[in-house]
N, CA, C and O atoms as a Maestro MAE file, in Angstrom:
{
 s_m_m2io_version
 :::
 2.0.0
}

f_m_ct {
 s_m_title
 :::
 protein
 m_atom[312] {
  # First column is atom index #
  i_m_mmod_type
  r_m_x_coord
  r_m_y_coord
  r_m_z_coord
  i_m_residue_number
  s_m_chain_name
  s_m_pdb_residue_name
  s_m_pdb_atom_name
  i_m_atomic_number
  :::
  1 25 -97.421 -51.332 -28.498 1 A "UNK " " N  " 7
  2 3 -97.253 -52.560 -27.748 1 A "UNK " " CA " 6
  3 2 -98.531 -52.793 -26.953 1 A "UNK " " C  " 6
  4 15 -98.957 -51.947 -26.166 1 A "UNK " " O  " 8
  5 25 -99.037 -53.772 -27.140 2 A "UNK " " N  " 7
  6 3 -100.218 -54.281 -26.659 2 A "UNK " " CA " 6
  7 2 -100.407 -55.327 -25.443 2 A "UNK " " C  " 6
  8 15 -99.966 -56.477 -25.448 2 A "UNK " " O  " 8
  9 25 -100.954 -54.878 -24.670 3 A "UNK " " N  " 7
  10 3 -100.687 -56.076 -23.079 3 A "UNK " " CA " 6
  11 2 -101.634 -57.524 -23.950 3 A "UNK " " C  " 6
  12 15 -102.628 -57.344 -24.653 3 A "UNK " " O  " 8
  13 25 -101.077 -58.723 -23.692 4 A "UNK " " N  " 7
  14 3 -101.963 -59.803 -23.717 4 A "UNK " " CA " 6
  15 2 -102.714 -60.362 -22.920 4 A "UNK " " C  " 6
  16 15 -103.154 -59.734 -21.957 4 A "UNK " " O  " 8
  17 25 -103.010 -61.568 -23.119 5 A "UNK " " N  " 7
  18 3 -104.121 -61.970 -21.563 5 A "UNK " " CA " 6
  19 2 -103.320 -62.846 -20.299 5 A "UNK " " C  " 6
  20 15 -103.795 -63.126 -19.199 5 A "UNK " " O  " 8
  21 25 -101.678 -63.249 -20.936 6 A "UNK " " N  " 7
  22 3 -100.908 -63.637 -19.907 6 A "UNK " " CA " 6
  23 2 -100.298 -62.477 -18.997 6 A "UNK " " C  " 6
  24 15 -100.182 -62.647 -17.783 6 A "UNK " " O  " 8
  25 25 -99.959 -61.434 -19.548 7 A "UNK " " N  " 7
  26 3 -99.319 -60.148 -19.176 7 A "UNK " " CA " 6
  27 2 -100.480 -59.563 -18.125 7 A "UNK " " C  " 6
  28 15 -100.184 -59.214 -16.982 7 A "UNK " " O  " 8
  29 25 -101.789 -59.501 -18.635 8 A "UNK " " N  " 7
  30 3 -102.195 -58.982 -17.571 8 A "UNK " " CA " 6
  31 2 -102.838 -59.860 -17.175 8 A "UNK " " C  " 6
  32 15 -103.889 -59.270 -16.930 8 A "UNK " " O  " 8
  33 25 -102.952 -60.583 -16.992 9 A "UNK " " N  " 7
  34 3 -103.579 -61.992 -15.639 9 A "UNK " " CA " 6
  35 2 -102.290 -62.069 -14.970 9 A "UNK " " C  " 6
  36 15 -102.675 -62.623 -13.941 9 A "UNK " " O  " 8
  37 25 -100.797 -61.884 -14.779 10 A "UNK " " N  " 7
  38 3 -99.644 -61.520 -14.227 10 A "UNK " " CA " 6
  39 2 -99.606 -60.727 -13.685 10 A "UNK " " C  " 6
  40 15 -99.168 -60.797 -12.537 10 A "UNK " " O  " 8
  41 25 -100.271 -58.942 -14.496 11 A "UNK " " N  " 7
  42 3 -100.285 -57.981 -13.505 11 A "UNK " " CA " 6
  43 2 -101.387 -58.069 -12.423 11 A "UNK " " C  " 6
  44 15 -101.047 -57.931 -11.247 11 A "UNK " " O  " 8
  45 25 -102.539 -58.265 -12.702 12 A "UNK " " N  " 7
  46 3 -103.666 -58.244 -11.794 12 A "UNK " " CA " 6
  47 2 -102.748 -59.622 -10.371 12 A "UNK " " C  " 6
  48 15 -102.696 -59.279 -9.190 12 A "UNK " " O  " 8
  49 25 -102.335 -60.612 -10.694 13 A "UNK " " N  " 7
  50 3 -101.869 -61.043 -9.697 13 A "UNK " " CA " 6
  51 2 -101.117 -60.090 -9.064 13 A "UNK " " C  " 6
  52 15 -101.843 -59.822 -8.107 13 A "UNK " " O  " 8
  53 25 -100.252 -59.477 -8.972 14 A "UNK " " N  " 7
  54 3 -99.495 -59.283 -8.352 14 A "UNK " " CA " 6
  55 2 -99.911 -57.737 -7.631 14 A "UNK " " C  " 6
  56 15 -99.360 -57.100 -6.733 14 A "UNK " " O  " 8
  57 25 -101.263 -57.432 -8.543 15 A "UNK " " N  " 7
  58 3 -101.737 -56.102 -7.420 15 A "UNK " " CA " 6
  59 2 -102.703 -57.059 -6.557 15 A "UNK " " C  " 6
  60 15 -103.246 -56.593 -5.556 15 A "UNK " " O  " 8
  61 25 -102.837 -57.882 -6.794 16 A "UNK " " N  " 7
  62 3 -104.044 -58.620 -5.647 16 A "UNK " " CA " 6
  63 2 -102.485 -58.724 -4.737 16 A "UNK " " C  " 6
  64 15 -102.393 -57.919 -3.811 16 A "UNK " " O  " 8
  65 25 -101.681 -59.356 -4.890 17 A "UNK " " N  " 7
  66 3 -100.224 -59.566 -3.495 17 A "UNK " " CA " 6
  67 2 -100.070 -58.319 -3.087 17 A "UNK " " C  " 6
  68 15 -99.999 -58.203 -1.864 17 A "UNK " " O  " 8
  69 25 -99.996 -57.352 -3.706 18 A "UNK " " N  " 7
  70 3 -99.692 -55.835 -3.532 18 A "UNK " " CA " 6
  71 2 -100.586 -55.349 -2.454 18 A "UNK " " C  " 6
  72 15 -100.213 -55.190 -1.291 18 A "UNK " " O  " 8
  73 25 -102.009 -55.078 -2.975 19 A "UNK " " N  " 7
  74 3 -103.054 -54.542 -1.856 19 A "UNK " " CA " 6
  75 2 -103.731 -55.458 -1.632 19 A "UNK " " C  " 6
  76 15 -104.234 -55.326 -0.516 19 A "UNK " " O  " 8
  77 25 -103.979 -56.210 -2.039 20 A "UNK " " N  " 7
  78 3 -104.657 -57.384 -1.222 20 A "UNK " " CA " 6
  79 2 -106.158 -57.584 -1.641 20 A "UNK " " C  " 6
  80 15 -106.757 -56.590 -2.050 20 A "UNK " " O  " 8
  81 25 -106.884 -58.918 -1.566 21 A "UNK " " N  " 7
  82 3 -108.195 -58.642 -2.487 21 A "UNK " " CA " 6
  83 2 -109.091 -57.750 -2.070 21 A "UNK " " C  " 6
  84 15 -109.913 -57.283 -2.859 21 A "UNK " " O  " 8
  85 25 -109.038 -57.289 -0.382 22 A "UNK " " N  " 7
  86 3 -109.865 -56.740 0.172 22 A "UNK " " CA " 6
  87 2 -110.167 -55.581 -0.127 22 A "UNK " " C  " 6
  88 15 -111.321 -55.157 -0.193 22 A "UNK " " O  " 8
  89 25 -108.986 -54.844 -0.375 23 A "UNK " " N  " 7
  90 3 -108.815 -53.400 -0.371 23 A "UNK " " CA " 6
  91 2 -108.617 -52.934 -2.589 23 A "UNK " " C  " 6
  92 15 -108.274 -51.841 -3.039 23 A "UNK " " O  " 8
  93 25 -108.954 -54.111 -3.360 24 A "UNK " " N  " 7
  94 3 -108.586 -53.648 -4.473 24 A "UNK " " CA " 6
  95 2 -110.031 -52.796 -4.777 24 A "UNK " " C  " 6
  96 15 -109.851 -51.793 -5.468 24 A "UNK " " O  " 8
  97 25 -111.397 -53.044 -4.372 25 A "UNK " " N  " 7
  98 3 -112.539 -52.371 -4.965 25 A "UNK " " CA " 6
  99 2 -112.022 -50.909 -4.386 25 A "UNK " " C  " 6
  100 15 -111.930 -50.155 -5.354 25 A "UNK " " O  " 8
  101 25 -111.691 -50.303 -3.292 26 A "UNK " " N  " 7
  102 3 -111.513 -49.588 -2.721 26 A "UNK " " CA " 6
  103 2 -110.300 -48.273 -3.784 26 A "UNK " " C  " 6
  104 15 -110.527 -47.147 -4.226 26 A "UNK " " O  " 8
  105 25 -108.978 -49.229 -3.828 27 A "UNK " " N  " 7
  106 3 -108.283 -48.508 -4.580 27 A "UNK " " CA " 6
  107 2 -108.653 -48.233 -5.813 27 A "UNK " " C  " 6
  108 15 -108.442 -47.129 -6.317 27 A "UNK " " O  " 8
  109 25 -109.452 -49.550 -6.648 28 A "UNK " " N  " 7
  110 3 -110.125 -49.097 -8.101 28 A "UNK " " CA " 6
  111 2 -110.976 -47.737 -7.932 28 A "UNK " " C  " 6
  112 15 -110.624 -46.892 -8.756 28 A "UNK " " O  " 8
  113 25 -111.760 -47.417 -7.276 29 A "UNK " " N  " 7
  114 3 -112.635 -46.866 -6.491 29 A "UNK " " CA " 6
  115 2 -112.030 -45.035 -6.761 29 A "UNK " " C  " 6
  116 15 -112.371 -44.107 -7.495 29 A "UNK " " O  " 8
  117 25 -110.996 -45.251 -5.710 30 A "UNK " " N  " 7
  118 3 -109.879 -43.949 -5.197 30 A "UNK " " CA " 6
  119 2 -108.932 -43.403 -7.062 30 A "UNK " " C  " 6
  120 15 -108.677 -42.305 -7.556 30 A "UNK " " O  " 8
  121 25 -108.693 -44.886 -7.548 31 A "UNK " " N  " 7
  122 3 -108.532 -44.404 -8.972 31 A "UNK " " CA " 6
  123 2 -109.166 -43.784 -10.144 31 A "UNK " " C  " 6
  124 15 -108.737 -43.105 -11.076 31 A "UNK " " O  " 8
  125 25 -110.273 -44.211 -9.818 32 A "UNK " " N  " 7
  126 3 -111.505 -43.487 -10.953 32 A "UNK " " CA " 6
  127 2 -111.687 -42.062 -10.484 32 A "UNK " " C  " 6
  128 15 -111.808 -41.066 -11.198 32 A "UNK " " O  " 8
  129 25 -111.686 -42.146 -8.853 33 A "UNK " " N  " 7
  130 3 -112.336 -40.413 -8.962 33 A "UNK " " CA " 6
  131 2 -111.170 -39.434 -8.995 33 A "UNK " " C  " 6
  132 15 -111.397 -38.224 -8.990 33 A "UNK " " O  " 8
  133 25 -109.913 -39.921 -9.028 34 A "UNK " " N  " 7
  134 3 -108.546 -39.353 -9.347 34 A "UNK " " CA " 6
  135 2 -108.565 -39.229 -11.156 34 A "UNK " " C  " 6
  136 15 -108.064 -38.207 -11.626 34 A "UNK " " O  " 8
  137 25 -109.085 -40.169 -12.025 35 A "UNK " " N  " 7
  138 3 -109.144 -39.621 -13.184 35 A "UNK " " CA " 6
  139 2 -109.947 -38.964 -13.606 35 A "UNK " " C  " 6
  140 15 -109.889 -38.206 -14.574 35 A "UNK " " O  " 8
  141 25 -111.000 -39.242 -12.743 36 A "UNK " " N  " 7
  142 3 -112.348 -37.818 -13.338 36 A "UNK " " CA " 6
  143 2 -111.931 -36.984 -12.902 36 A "UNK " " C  " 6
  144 15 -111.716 -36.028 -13.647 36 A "UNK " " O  " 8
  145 25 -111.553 -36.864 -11.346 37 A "UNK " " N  " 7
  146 3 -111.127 -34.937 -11.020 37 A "UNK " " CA " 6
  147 2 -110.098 -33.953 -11.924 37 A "UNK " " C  " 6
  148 15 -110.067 -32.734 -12.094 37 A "UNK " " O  " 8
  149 25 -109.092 -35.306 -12.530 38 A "UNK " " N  " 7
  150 3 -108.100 -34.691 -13.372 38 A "UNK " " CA " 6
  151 2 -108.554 -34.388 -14.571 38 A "UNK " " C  " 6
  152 15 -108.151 -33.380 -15.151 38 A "UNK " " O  " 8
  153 25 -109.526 -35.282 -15.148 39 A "UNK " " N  " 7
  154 3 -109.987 -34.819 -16.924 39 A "UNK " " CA " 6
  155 2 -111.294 -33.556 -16.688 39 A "UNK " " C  " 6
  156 15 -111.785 -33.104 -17.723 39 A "UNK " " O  " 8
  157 25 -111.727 -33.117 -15.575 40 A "UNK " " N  " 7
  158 3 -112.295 -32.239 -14.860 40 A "UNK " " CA " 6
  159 2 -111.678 -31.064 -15.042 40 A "UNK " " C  " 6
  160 15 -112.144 -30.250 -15.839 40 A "UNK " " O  " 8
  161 25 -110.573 -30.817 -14.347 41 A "UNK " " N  " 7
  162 3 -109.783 -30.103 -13.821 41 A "UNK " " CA " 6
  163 2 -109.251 -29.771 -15.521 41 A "UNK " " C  " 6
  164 15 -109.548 -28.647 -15.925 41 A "UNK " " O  " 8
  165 25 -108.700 -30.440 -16.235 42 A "UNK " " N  " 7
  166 3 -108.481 -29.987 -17.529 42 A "UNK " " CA " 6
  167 2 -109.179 -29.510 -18.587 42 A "UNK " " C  " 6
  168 15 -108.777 -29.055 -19.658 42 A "UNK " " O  " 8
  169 25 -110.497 -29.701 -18.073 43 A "UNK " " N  " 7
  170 3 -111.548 -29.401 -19.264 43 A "UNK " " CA " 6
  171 2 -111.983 -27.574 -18.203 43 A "UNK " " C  " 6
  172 15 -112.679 -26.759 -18.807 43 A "UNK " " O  " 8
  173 25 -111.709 -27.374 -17.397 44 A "UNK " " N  " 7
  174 3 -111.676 -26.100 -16.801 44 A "UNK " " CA " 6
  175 2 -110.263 -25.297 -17.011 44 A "UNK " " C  " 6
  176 15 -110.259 -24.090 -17.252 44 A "UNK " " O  " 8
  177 25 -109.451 -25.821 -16.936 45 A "UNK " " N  " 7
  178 3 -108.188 -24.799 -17.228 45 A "UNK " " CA " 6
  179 2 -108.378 -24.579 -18.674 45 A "UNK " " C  " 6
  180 15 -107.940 -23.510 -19.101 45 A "UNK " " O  " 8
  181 25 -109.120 -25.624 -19.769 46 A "UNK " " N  " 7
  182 3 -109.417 -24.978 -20.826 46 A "UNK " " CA " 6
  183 2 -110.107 -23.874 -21.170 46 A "UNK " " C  " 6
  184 15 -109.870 -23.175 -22.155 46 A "UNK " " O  " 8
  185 25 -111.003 -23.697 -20.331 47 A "UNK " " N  " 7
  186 3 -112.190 -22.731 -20.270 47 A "UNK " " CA " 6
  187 2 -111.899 -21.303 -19.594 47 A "UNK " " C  " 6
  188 15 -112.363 -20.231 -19.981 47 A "UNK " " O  " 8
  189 25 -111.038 -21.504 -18.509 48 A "UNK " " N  " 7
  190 3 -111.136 -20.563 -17.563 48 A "UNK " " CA " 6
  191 2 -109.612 -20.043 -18.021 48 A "UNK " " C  " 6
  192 15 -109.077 -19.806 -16.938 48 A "UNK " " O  " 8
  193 25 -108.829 -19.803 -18.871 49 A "UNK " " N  " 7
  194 3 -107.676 -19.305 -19.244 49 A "UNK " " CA " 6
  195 2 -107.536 -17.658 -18.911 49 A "UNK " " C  " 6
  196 15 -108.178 -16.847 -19.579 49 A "UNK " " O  " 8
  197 25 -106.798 -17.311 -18.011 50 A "UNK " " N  " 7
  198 3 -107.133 -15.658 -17.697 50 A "UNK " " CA " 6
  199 2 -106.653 -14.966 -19.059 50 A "UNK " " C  " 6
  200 15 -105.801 -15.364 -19.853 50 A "UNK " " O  " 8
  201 25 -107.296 -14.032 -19.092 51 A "UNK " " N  " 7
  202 3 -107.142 -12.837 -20.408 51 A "UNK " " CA " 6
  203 2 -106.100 -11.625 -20.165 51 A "UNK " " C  " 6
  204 15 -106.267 -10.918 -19.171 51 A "UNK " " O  " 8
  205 25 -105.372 -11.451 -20.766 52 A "UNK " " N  " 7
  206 3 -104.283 -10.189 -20.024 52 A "UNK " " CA " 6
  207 2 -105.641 -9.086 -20.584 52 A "UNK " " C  " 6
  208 15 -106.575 -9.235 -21.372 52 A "UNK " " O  " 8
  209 25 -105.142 -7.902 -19.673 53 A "UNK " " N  " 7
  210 3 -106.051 -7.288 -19.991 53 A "UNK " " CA " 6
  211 2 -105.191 -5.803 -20.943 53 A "UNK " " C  " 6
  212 15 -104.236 -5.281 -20.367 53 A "UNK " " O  " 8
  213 25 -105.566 -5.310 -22.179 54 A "UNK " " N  " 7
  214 3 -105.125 -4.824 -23.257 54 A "UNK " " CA " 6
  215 2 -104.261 -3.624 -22.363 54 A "UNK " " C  " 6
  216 15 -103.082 -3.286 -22.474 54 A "UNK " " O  " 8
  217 25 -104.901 -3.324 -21.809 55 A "UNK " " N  " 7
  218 3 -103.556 -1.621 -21.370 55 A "UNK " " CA " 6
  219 2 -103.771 -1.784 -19.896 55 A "UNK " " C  " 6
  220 15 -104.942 -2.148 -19.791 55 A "UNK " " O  " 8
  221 25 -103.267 -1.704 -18.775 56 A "UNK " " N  " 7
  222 3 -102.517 -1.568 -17.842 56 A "UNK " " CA " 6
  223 2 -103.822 -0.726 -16.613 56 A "UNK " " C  " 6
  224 15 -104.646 -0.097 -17.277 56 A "UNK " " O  " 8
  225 25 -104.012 -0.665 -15.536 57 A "UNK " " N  " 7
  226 3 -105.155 -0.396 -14.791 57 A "UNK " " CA " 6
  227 2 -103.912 1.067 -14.214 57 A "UNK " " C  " 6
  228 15 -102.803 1.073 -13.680 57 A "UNK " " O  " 8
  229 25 -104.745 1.994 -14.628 58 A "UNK " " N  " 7
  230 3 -103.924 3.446 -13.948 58 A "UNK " " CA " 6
  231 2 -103.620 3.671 -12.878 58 A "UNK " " C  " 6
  232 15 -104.331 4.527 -12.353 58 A "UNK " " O  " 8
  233 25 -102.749 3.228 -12.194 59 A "UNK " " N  " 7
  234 3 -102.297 3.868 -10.575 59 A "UNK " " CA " 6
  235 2 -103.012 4.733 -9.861 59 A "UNK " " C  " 6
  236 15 -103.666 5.646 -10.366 59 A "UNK " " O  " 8
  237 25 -102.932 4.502 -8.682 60 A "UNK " " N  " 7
  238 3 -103.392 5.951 -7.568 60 A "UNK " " CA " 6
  239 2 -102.258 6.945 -7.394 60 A "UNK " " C  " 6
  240 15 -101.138 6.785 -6.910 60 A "UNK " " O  " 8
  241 25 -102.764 7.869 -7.845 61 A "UNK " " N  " 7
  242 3 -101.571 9.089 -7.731 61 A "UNK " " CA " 6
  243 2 -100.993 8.836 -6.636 61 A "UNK " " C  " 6
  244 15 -99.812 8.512 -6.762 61 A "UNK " " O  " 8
  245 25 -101.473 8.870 -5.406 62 A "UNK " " N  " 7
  246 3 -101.300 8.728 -4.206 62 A "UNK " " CA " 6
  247 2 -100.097 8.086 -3.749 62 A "UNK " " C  " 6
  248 15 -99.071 8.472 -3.189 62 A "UNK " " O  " 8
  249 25 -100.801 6.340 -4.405 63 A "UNK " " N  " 7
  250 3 -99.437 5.909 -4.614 63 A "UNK " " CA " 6
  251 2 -98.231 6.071 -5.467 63 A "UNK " " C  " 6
  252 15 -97.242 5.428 -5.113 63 A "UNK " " O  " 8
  253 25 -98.147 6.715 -6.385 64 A "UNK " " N  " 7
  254 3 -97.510 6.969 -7.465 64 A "UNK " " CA " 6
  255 2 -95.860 7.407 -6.411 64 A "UNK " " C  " 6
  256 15 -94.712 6.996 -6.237 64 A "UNK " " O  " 8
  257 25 -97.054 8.792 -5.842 65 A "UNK " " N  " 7
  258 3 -96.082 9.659 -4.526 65 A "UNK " " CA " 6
  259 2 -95.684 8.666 -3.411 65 A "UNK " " C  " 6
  260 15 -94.687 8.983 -2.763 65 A "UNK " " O  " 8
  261 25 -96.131 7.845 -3.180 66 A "UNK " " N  " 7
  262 3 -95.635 6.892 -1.739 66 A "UNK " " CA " 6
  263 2 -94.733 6.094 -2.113 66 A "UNK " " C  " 6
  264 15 -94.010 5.541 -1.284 66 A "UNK " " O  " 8
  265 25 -94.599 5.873 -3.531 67 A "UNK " " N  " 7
  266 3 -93.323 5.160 -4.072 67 A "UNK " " CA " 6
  267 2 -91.890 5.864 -4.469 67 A "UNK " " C  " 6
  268 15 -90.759 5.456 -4.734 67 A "UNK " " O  " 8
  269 25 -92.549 7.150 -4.368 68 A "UNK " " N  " 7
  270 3 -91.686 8.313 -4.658 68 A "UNK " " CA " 6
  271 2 -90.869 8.545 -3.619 68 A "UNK " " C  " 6
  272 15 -89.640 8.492 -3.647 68 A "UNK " " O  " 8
  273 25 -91.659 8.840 -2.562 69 A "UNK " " N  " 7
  274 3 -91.214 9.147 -1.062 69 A "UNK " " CA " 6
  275 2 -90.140 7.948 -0.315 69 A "UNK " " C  " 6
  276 15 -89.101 8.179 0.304 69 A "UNK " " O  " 8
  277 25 -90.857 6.453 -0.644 70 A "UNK " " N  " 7
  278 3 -90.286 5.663 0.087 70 A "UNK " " CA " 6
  279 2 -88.642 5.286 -0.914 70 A "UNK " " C  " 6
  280 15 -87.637 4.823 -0.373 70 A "UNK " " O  " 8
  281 25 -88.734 5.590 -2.262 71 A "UNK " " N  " 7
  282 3 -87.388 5.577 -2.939 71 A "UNK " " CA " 6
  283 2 -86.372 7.011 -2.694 71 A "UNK " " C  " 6
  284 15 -85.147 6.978 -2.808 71 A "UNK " " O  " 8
  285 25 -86.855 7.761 -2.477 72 A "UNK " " N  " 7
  286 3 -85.538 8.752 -2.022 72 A "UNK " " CA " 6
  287 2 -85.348 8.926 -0.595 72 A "UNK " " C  " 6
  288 15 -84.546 9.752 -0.159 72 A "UNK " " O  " 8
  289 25 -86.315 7.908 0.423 73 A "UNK " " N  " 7
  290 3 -85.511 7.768 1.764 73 A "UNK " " CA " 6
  291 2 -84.800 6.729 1.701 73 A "UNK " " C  " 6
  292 15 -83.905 6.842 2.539 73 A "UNK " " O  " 8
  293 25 -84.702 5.525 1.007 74 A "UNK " " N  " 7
  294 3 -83.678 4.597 0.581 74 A "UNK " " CA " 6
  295 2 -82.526 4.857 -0.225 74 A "UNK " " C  " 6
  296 15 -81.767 3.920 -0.474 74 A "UNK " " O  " 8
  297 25 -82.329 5.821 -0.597 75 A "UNK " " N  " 7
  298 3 -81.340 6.533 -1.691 75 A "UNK " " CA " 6
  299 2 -80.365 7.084 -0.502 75 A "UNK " " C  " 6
  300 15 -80.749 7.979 0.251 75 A "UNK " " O  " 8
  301 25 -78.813 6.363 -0.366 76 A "UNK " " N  " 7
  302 3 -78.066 7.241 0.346 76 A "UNK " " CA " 6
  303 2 -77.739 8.580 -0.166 76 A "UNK " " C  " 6
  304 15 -77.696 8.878 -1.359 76 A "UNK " " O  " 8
  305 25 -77.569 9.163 0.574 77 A "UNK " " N  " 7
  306 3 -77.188 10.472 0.666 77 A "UNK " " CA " 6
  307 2 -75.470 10.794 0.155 77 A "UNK " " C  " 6
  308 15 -74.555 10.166 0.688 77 A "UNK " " O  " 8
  309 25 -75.201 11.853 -0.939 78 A "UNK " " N  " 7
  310 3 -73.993 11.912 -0.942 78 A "UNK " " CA " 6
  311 2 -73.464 13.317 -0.357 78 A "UNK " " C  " 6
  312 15 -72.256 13.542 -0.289 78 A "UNK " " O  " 8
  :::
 }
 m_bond[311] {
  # First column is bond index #
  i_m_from
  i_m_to
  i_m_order
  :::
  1 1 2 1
  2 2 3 1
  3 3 4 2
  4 3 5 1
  5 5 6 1
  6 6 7 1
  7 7 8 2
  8 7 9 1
  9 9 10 1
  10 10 11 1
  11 11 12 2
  12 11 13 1
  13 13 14 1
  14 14 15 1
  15 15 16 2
  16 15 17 1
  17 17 18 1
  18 18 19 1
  19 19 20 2
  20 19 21 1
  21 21 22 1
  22 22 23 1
  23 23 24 2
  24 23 25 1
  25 25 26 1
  26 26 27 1
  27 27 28 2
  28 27 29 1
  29 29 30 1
  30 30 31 1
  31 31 32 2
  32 31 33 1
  33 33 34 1
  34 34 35 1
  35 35 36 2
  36 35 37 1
  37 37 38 1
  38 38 39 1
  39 39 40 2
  40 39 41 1
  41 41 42 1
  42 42 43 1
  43 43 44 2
  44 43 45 1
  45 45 46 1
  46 46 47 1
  47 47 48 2
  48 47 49 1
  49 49 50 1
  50 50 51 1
  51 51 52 2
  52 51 53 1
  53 53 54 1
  54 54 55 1
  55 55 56 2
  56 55 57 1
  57 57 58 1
  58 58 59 1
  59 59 60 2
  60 59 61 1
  61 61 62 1
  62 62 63 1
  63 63 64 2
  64 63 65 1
  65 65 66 1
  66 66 67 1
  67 67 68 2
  68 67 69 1
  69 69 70 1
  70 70 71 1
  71 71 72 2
  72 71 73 1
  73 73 74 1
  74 74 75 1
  75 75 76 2
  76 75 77 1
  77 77 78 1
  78 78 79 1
  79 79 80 2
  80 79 81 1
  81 81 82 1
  82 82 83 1
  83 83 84 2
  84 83 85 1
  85 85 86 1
  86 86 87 1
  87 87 88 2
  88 87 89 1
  89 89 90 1
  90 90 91 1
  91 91 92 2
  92 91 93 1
  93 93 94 1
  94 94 95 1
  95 95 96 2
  96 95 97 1
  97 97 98 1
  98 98 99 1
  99 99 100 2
  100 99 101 1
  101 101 102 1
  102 102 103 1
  103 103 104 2
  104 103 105 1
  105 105 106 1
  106 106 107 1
  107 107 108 2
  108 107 109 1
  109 109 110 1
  110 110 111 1
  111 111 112 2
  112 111 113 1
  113 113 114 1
  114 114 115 1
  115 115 116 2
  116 115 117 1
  117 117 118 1
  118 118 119 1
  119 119 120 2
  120 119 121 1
  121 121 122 1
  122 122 123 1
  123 123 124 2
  124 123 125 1
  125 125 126 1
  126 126 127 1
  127 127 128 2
  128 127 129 1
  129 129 130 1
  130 130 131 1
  131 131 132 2
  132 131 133 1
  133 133 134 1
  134 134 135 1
  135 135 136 2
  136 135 137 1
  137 137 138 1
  138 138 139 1
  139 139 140 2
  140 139 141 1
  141 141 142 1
  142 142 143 1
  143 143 144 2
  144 143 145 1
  145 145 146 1
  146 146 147 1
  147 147 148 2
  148 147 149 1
  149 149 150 1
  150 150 151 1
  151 151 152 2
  152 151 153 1
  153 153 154 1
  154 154 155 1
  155 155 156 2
  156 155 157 1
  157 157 158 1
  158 158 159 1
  159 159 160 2
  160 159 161 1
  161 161 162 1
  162 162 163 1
  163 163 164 2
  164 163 165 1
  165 165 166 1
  166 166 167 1
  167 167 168 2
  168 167 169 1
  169 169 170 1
  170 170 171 1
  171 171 172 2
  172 171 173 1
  173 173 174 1
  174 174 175 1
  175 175 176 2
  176 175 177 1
  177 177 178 1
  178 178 179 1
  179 179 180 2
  180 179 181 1
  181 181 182 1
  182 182 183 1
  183 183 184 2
  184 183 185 1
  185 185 186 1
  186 186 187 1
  187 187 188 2
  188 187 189 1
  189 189 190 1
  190 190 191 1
  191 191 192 2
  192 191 193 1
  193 193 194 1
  194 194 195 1
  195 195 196 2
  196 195 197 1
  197 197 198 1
  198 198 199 1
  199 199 200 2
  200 199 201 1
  201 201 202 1
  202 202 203 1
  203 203 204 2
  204 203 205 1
  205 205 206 1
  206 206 207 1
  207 207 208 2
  208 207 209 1
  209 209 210 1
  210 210 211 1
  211 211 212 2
  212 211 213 1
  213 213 214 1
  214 214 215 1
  215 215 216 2
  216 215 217 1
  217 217 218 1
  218 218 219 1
  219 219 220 2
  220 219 221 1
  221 221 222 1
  222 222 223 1
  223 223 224 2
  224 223 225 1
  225 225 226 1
  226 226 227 1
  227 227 228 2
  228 227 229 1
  229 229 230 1
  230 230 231 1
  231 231 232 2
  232 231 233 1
  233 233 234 1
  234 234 235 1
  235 235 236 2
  236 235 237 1
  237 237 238 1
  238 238 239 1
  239 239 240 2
  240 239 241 1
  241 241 242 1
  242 242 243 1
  243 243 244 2
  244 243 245 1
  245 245 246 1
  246 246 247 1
  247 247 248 2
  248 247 249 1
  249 249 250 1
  250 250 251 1
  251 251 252 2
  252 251 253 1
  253 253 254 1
  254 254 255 1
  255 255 256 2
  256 255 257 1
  257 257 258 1
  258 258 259 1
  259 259 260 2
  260 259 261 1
  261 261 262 1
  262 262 263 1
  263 263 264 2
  264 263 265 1
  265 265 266 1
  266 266 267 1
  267 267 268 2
  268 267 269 1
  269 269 270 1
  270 270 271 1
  271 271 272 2
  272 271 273 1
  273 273 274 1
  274 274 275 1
  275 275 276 2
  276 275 277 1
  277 277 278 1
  278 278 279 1
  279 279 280 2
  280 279 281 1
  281 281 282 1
  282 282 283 1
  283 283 284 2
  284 283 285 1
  285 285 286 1
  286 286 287 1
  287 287 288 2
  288 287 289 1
  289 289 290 1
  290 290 291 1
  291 291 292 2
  292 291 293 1
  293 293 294 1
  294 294 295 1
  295 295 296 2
  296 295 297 1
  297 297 298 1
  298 298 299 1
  299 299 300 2
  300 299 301 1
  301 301 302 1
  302 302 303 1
  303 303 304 2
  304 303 305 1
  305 305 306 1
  306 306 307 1
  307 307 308 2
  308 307 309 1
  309 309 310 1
  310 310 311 1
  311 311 312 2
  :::
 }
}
């Protein structure tokens, strides 16, 4: 479906009633750099996709034991 030249000489009226003539360079303005930041922003989440990393980063023993410790003082007692 294709807008014609009555359809939008209709819409443009009614954003000139909407914001007014003063303020339309302004919002055209605020709209463009809202679609560049977004086709921006997508051409980086393409790029920058995090990588799982193949096997798992080995624990600190340390902690291994501090998880140890802090689960059998949470363990009631029978």
């Amino acid at each position: 479906m294709s807008l014609g030249i009555w359809e939008m000489l209709i819409l443009l009226v009614v954003v000139v009633l909407i914001f007014g003539a003063g303020k339309l360079p302004k919002v055209a303005g605020d709209l463009a750099q809202g679609i560049k930041a977004f086709k921006k922003n997508m051409k980086d989440e393409d790029q920058d996709e995090p990588v799982a990393p193949a096997h798992p980063a080995p624990r600190d023993p340390a902690l291994l034991a501090a998880d140890k410790v802090a689960a059998d003082r949470d363990r009631p007692v029978v």
